[in-house]
C-alpha positions in Angstrom: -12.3 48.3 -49.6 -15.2 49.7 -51.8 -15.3 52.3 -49.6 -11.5 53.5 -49.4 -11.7 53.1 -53.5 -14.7 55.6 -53.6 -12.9 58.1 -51.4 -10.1 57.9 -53.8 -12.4 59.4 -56.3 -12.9 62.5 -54.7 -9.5 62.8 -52.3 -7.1 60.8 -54.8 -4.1 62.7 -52.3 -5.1 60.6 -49.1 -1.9 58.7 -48.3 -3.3 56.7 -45.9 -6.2 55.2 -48.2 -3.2 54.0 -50.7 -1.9 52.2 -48.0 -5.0 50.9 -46.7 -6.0 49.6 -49.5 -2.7 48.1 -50.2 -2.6 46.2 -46.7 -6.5 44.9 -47.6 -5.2 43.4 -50.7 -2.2 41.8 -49.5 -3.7 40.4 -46.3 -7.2 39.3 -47.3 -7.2 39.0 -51.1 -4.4 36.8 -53.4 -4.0 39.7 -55.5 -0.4 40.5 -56.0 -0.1 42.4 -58.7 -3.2 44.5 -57.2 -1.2 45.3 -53.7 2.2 45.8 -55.6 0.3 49.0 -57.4 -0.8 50.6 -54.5 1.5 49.9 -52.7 3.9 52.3 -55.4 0.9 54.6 -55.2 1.2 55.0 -51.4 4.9 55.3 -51.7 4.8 57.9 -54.2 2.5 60.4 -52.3 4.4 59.5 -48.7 8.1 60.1 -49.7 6.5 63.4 -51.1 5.9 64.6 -48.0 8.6 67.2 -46.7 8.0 66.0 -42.8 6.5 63.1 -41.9 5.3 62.4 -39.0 6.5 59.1 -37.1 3.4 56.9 -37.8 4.0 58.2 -42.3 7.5 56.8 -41.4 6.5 53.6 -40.2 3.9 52.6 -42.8 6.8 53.7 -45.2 8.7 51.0 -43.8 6.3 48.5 -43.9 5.0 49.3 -47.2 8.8 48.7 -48.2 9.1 45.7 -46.6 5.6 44.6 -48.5 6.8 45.0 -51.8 10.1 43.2 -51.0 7.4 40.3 -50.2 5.6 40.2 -53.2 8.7 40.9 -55.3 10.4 37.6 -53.9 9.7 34.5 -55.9 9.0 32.8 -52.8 6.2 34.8 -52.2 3.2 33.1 -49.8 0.7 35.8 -48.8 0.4 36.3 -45.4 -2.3 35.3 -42.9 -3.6 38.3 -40.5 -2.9 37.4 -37.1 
């Protein structure tokens, strides 16, 4: 995750590394609050795009679905299968 946080630093556009991070935090680490911002982040830069591609759409949706999640107050993290 170190890594994808460094390459924010000099490519703070890459969509993907928003989301990656995002997905890091919500399935390996118990920080909410940490995958709820990048999650936003990811969001922000994806519906900015004027034509996204079919794979941008999918991680849109599942980046939606993810902060429905963690905005629940039944919220349990999930375990990578």
């Amino acid at each position: 995750m170190e890594a994808w946080k460094k390459h924010l630093e000099y490519n703070p556009t890459s969509i993907a590394t928003y989301y990656n991070i995002a997905s890091a935090c919500y399935y390996y680490l118990p920080d909410r609050q940490q995958t709820k911002s990048y999650l936003e982040q990811f969001l922000a830069l994806a519906r900015k795009e004027e034509t996204p591609n079919q794979q941008l759409k999918e991680m849109i949706e599942k980046a939606e679905g993810l902060l429905r999640i963690i905005g629940s107050t039944t919220y349990h993290r999930a375990r990578p299968q």
